[in-house]
DRENNUNU-708835 format. One record per atom (N, C-alpha, C): residue number from 1; residue in one letter; atom name; x, y, z. Coordinates in nm, 3 decimals, always signed. Layout:
N
- seq:type:atom:px:py:pz
- NUM:a:CA:X:Y:Z
...
This chain:
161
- seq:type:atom:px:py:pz
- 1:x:N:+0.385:-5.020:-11.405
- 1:x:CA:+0.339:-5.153:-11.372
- 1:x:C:+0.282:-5.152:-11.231
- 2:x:N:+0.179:-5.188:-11.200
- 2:x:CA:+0.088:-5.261:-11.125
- 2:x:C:+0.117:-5.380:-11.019
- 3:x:N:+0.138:-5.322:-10.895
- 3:x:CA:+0.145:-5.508:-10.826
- 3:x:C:+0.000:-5.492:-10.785
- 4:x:N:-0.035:-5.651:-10.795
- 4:x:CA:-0.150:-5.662:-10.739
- 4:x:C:-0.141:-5.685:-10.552
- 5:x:N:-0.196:-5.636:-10.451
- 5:x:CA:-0.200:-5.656:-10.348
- 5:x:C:-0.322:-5.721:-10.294
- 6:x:N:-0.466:-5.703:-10.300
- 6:x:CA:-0.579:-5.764:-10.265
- 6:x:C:-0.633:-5.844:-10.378
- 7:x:N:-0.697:-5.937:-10.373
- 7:x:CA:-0.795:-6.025:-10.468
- 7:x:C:-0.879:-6.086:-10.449
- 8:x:N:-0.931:-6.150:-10.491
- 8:x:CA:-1.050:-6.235:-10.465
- 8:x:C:-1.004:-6.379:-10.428
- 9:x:N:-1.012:-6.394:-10.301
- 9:x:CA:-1.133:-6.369:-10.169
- 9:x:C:-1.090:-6.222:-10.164
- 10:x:N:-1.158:-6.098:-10.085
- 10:x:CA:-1.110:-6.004:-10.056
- 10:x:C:-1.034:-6.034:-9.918
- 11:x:N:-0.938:-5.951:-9.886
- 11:x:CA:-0.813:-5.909:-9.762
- 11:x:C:-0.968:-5.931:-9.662
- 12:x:N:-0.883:-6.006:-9.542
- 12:x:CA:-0.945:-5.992:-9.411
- 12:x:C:-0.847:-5.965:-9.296
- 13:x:N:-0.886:-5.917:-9.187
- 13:x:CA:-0.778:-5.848:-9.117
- 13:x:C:-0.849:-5.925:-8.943
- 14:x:N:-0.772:-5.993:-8.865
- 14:x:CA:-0.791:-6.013:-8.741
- 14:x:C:-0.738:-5.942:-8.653
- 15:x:N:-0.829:-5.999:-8.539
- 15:x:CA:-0.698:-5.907:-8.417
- 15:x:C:-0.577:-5.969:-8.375
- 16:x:N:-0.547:-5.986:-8.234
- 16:x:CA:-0.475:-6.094:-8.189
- 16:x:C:-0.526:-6.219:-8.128
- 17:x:N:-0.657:-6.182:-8.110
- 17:x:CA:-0.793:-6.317:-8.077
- 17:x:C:-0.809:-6.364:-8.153
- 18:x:N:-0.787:-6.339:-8.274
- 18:x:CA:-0.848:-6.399:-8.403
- 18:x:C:-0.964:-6.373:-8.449
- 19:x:N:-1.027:-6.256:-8.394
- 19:x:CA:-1.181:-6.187:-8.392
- 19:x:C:-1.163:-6.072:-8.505
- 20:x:N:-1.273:-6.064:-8.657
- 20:x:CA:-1.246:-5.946:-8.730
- 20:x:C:-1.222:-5.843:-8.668
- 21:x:N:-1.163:-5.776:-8.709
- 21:x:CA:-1.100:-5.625:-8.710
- 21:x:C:-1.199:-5.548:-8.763
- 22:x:N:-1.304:-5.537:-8.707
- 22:x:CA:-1.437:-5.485:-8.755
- 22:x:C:-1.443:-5.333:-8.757
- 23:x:N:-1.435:-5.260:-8.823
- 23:x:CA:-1.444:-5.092:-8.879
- 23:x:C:-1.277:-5.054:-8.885
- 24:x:N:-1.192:-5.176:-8.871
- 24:x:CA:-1.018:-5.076:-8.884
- 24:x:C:-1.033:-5.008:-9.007
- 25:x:N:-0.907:-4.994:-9.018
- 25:x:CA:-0.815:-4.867:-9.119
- 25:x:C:-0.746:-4.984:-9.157
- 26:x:N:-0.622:-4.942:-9.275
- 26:x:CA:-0.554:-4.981:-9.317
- 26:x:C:-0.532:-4.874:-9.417
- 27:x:N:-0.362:-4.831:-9.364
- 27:x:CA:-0.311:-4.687:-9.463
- 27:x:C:-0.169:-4.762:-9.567
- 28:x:N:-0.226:-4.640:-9.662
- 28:x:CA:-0.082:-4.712:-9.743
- 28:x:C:-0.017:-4.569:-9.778
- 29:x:N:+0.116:-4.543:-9.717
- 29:x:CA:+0.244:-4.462:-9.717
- 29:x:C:+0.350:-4.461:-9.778
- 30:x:N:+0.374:-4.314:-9.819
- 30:x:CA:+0.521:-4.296:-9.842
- 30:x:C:+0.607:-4.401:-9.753
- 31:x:N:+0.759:-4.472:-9.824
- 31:x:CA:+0.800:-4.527:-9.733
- 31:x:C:+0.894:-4.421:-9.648
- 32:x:N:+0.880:-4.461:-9.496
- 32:x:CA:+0.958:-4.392:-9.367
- 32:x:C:+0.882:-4.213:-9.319
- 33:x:N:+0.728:-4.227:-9.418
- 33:x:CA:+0.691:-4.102:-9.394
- 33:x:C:+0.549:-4.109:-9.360
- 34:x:N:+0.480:-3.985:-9.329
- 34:x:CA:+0.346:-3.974:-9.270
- 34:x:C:+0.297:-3.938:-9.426
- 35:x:N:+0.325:-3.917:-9.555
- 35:x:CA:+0.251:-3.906:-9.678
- 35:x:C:+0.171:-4.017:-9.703
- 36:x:N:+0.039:-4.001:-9.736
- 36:x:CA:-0.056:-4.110:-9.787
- 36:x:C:-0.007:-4.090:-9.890
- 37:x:N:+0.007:-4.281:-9.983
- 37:x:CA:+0.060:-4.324:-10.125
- 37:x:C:-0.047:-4.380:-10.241
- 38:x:N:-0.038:-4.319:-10.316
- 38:x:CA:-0.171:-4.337:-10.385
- 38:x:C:-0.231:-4.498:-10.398
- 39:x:N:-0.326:-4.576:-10.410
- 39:x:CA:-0.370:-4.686:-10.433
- 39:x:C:-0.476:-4.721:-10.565
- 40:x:N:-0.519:-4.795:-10.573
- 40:x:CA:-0.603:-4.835:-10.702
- 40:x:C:-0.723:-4.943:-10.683
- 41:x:N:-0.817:-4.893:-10.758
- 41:x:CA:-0.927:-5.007:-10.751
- 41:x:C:-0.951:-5.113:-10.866
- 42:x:N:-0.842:-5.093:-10.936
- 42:x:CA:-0.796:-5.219:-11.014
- 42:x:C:-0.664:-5.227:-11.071
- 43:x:N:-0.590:-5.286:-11.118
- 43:x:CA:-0.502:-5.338:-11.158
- 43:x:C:-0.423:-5.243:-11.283
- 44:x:N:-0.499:-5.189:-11.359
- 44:x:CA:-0.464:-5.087:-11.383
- 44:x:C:-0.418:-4.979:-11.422
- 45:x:N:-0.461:-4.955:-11.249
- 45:x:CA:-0.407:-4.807:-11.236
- 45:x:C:-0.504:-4.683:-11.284
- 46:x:N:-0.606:-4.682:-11.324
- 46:x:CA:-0.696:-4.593:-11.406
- 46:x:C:-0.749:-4.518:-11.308
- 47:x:N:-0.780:-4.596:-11.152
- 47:x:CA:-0.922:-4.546:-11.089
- 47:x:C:-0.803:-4.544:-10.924
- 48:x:N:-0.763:-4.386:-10.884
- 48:x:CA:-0.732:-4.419:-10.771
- 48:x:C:-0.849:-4.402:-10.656
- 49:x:N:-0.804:-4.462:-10.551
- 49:x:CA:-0.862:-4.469:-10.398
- 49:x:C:-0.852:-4.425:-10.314
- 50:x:N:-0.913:-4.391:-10.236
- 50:x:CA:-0.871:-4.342:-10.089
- 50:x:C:-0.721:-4.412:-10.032
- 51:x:N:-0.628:-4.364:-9.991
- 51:x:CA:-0.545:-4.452:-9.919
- 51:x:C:-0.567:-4.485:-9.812
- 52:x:N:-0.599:-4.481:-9.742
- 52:x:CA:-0.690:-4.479:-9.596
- 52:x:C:-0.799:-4.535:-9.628
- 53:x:N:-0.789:-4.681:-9.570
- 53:x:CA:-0.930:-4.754:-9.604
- 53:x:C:-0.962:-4.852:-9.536
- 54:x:N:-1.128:-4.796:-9.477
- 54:x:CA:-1.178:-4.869:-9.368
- 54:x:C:-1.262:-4.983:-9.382
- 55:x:N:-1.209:-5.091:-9.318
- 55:x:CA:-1.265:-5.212:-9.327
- 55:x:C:-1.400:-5.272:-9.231
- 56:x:N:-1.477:-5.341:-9.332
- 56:x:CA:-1.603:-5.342:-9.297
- 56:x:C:-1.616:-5.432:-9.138
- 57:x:N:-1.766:-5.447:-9.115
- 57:x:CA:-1.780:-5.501:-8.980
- 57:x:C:-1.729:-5.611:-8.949
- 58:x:N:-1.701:-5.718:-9.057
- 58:x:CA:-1.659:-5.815:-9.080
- 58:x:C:-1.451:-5.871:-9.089
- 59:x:N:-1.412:-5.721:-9.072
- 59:x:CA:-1.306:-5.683:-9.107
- 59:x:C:-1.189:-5.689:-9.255
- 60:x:N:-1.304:-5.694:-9.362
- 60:x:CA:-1.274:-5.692:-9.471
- 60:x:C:-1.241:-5.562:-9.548
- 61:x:N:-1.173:-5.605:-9.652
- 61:x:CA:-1.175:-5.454:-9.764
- 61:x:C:-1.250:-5.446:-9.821
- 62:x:N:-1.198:-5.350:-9.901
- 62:x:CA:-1.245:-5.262:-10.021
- 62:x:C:-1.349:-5.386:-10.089
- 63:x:N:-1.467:-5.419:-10.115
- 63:x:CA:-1.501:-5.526:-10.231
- 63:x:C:-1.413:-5.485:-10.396
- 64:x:N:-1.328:-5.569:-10.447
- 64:x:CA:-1.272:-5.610:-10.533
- 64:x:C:-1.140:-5.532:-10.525
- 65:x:N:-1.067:-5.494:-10.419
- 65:x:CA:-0.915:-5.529:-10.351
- 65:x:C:-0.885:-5.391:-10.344
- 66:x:N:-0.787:-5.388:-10.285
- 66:x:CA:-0.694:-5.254:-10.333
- 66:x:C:-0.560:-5.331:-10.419
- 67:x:N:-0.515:-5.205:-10.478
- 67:x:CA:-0.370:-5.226:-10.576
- 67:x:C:-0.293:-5.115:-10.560
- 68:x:N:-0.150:-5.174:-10.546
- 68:x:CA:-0.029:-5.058:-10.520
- 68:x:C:-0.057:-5.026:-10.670
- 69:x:N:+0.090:-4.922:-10.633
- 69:x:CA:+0.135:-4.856:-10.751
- 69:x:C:+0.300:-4.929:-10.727
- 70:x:N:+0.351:-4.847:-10.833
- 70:x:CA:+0.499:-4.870:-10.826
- 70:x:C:+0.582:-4.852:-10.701
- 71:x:N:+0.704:-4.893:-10.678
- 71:x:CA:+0.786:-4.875:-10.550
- 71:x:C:+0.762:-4.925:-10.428
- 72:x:N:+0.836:-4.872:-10.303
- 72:x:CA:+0.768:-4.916:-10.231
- 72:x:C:+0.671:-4.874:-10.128
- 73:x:N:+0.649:-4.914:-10.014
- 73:x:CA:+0.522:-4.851:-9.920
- 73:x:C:+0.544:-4.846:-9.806
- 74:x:N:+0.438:-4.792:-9.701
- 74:x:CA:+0.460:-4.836:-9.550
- 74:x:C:+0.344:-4.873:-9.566
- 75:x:N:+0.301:-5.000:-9.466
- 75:x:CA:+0.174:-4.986:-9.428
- 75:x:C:+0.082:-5.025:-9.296
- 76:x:N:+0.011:-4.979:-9.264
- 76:x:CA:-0.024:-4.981:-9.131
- 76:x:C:-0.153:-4.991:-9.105
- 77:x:N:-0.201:-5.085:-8.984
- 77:x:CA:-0.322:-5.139:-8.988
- 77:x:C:-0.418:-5.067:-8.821
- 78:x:N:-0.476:-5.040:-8.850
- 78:x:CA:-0.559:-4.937:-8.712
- 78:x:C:-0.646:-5.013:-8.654
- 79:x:N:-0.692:-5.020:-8.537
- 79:x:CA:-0.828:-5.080:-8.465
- 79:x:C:-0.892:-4.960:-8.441
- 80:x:N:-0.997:-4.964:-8.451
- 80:x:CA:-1.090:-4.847:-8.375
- 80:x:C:-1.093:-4.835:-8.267
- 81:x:N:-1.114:-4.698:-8.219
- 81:x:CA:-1.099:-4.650:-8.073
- 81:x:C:-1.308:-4.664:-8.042
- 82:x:N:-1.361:-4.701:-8.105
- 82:x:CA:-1.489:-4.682:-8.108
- 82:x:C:-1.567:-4.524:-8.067
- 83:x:N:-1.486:-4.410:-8.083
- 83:x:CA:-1.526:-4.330:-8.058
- 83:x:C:-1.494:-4.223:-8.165
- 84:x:N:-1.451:-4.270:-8.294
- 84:x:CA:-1.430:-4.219:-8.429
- 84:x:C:-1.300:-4.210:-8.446
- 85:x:N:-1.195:-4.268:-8.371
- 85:x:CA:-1.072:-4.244:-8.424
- 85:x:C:-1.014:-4.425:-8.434
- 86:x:N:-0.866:-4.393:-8.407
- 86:x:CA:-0.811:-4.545:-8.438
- 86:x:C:-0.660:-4.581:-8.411
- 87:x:N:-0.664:-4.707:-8.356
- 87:x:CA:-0.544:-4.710:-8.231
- 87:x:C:-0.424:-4.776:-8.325
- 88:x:N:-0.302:-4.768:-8.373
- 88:x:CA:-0.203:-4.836:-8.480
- 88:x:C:-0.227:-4.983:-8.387
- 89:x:N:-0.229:-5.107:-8.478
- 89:x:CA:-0.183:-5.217:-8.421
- 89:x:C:-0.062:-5.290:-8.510
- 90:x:N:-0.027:-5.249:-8.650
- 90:x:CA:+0.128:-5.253:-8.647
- 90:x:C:+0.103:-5.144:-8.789
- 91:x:N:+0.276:-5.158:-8.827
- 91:x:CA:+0.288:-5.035:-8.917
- 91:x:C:+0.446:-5.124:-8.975
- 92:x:N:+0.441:-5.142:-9.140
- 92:x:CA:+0.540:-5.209:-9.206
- 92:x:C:+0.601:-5.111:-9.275
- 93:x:N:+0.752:-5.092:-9.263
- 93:x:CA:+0.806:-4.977:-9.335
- 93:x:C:+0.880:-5.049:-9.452
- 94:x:N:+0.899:-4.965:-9.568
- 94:x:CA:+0.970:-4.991:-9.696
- 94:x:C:+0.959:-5.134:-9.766
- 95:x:N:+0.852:-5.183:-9.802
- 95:x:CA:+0.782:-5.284:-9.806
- 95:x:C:+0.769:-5.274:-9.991
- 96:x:N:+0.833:-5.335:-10.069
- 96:x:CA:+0.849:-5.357:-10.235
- 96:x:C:+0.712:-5.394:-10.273
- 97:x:N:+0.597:-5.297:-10.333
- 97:x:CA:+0.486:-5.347:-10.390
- 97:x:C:+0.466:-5.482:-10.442
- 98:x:N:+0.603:-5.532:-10.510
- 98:x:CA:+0.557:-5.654:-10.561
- 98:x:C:+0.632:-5.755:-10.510
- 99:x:N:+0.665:-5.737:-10.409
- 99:x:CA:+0.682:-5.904:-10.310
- 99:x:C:+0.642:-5.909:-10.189
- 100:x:N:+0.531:-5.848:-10.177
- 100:x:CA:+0.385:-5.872:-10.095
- 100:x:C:+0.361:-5.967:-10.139
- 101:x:N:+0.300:-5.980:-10.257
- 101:x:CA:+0.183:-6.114:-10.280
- 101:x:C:+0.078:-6.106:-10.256
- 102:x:N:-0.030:-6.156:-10.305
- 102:x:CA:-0.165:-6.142:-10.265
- 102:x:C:-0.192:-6.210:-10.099
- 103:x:N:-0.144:-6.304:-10.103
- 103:x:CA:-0.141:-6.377:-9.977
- 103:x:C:-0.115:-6.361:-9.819
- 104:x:N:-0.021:-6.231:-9.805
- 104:x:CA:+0.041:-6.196:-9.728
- 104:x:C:-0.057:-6.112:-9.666
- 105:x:N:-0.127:-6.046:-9.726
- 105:x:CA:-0.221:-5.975:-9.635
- 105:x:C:-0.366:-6.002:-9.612
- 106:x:N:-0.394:-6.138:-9.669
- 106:x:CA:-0.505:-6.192:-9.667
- 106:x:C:-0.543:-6.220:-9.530
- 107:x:N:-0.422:-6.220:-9.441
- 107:x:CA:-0.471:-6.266:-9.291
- 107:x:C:-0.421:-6.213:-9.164
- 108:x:N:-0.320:-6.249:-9.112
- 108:x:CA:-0.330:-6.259:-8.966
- 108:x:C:-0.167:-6.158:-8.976
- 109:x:N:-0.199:-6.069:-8.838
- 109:x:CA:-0.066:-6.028:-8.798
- 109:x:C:-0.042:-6.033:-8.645
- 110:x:N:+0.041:-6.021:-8.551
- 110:x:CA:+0.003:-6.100:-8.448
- 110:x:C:+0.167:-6.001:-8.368
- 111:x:N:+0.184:-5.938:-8.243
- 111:x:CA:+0.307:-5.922:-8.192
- 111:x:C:+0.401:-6.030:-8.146
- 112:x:N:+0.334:-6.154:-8.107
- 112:x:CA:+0.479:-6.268:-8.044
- 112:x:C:+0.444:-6.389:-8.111
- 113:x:N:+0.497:-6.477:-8.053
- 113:x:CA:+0.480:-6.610:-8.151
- 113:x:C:+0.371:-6.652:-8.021
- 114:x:N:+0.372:-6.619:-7.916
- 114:x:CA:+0.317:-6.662:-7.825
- 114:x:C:+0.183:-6.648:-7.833
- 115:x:N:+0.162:-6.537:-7.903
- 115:x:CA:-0.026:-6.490:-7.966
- 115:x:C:-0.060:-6.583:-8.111
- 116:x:N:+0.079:-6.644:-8.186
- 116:x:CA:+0.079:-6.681:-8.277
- 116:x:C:+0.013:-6.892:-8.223
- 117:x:N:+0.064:-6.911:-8.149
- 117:x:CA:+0.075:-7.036:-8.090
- 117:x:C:-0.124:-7.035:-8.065
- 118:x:N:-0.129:-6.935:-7.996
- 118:x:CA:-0.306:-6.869:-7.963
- 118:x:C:-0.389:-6.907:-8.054
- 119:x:N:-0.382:-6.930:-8.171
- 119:x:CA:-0.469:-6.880:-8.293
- 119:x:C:-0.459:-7.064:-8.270
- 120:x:N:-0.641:-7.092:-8.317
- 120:x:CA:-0.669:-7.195:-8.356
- 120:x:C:-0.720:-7.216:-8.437
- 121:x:N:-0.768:-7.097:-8.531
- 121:x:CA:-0.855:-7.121:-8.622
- 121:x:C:-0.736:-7.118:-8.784
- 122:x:N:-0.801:-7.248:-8.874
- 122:x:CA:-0.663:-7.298:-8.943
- 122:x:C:-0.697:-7.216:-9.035
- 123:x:N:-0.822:-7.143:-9.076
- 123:x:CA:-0.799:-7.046:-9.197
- 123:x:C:-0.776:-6.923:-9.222
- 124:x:N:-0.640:-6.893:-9.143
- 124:x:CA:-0.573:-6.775:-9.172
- 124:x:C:-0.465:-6.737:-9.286
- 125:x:N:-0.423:-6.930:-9.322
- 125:x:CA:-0.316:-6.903:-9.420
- 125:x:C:-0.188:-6.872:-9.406
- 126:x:N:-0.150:-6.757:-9.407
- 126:x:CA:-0.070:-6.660:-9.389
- 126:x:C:-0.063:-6.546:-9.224
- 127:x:N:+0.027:-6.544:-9.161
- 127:x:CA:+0.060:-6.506:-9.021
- 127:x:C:+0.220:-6.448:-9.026
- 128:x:N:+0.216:-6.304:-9.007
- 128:x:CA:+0.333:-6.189:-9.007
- 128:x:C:+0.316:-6.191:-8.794
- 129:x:N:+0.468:-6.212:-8.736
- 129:x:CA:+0.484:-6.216:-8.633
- 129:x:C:+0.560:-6.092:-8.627
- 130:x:N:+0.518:-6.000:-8.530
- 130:x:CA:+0.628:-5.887:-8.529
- 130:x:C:+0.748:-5.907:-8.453
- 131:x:N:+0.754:-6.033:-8.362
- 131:x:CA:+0.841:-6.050:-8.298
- 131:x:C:+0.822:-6.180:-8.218
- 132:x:N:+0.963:-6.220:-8.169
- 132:x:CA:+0.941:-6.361:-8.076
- 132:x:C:+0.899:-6.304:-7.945
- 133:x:N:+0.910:-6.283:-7.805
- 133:x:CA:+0.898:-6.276:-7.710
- 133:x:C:+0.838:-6.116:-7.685
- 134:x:N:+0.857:-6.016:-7.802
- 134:x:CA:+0.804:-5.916:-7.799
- 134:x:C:+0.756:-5.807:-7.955
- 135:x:N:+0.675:-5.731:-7.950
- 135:x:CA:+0.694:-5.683:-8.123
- 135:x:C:+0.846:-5.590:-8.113
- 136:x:N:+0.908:-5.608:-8.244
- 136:x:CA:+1.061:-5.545:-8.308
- 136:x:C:+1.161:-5.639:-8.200
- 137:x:N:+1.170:-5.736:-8.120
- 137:x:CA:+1.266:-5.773:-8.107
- 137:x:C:+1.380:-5.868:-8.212
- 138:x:N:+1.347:-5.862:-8.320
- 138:x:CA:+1.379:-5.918:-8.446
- 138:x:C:+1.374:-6.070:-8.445
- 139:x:N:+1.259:-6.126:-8.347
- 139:x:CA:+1.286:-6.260:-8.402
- 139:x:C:+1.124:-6.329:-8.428
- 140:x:N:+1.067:-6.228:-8.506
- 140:x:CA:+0.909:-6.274:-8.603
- 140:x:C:+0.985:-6.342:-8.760
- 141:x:N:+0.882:-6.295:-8.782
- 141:x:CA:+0.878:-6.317:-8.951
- 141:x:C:+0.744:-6.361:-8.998
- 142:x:N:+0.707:-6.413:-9.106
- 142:x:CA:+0.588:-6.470:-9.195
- 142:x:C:+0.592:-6.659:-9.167
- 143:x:N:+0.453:-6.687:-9.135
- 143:x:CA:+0.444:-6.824:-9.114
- 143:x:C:+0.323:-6.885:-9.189
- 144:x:N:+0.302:-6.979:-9.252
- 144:x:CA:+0.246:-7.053:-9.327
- 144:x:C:+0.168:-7.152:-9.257
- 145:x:N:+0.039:-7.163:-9.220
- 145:x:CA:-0.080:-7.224:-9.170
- 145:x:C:-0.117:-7.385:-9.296
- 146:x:N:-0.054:-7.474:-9.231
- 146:x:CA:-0.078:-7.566:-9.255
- 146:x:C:-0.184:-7.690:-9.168
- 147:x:N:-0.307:-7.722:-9.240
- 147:x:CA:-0.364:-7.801:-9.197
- 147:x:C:-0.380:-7.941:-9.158
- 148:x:N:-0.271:-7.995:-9.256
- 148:x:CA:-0.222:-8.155:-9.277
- 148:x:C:-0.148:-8.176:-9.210
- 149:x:N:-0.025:-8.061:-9.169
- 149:x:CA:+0.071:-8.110:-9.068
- 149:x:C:+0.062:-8.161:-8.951
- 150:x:N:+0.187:-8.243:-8.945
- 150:x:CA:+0.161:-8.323:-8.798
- 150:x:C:+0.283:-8.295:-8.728
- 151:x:N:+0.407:-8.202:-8.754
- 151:x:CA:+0.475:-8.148:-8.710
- 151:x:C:+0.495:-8.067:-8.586
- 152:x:N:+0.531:-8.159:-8.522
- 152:x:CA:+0.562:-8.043:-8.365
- 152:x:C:+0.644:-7.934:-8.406
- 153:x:N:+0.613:-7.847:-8.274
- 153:x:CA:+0.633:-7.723:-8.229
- 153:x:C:+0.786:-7.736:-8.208
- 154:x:N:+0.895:-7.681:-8.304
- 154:x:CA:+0.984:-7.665:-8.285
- 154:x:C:+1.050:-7.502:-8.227
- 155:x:N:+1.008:-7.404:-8.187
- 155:x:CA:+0.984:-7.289:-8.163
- 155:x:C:+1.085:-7.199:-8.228
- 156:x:N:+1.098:-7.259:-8.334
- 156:x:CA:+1.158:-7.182:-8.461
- 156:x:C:+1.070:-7.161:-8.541
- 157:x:N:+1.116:-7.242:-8.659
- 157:x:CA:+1.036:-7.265:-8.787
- 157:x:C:+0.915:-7.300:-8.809
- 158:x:N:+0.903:-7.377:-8.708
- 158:x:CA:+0.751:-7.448:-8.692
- 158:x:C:+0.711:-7.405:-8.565
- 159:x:N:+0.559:-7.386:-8.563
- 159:x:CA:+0.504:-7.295:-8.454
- 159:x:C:+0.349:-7.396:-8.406
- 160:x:N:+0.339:-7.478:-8.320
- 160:x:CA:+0.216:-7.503:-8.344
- 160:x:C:+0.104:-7.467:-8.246
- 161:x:N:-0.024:-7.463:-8.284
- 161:x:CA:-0.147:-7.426:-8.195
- 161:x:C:-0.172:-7.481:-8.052
């Protein structure tokens, strides 16, 4: 079985400006290892992919997504060094193919809430914090971009612009 990970819209990837991620990477791994894990260009499973896959100027994928396979993954997202290589800007270990969601990687990843607070632009959706006051200090998580809200900034749960 097949999780689906990218879809239509295709995955877009920012920085911490909120500016595409124009020529990154994005690798998909053995979990806790340097092995590239196989991927798919559909659903599947028939047609694998590069695992290592570089996103356009725009900072998009693959046109018509990538797809795990079974188990789970690491995965890790690169900026370009503009001189042919590429700098990690985060890296997710042991990550269950199928409670990603399509959604989760459609957008934004960000090191503090403080870069998170930064972002003004409301169509990111979806926002993975690696941390509160720093990345791995364990107090990120996944935040939900709501446009209607009128909810202050409680600097927990609610995060606002």
């Amino acid at each position: 079985m097949l999780a689906p990970f990218y879809s239509s819209p295709r995955a877009r990837f920012f920085d911490a400006n909120a500016k595409p991620l124009a020529n990154g990477r994005i690798s998909f791994y053995y979990p806790s290892s340097s092995t590239l894990k196989e991927v798919y260009s559909d659903s599947t499973g028939q047609t694998p992919i590069n695992s290592q896959q570089v996103l356009d100027a725009e900072g998009y994928v693959l046109d018509g997504g990538v797809w795990l396979g079974e188990g789970n993954y690491k995965v890790a997202l690169d900026q370009s060094d503009g001189a042919g290589g590429y700098i990690e800007l985060w890296t997710m270990d042991d990550i269950p193919s199928g409670s990603i969601g399509n959604a989760i990687f459609n957008n934004l990843f960000v090191e503090k809430i403080d870069d998170l607070r930064a972002i003004v632009d409301g169509g990111i959706g979806i926002a993975y914090v690696q941390g509160y006051y720093a990345k791995g200090d364990g107090g990120g998580g996944y935040f939900y971009w709501n446009d209607t809200s009128a909810d202050s900034d409680d600097g927990g749960s609610i995060i606002a612009p």
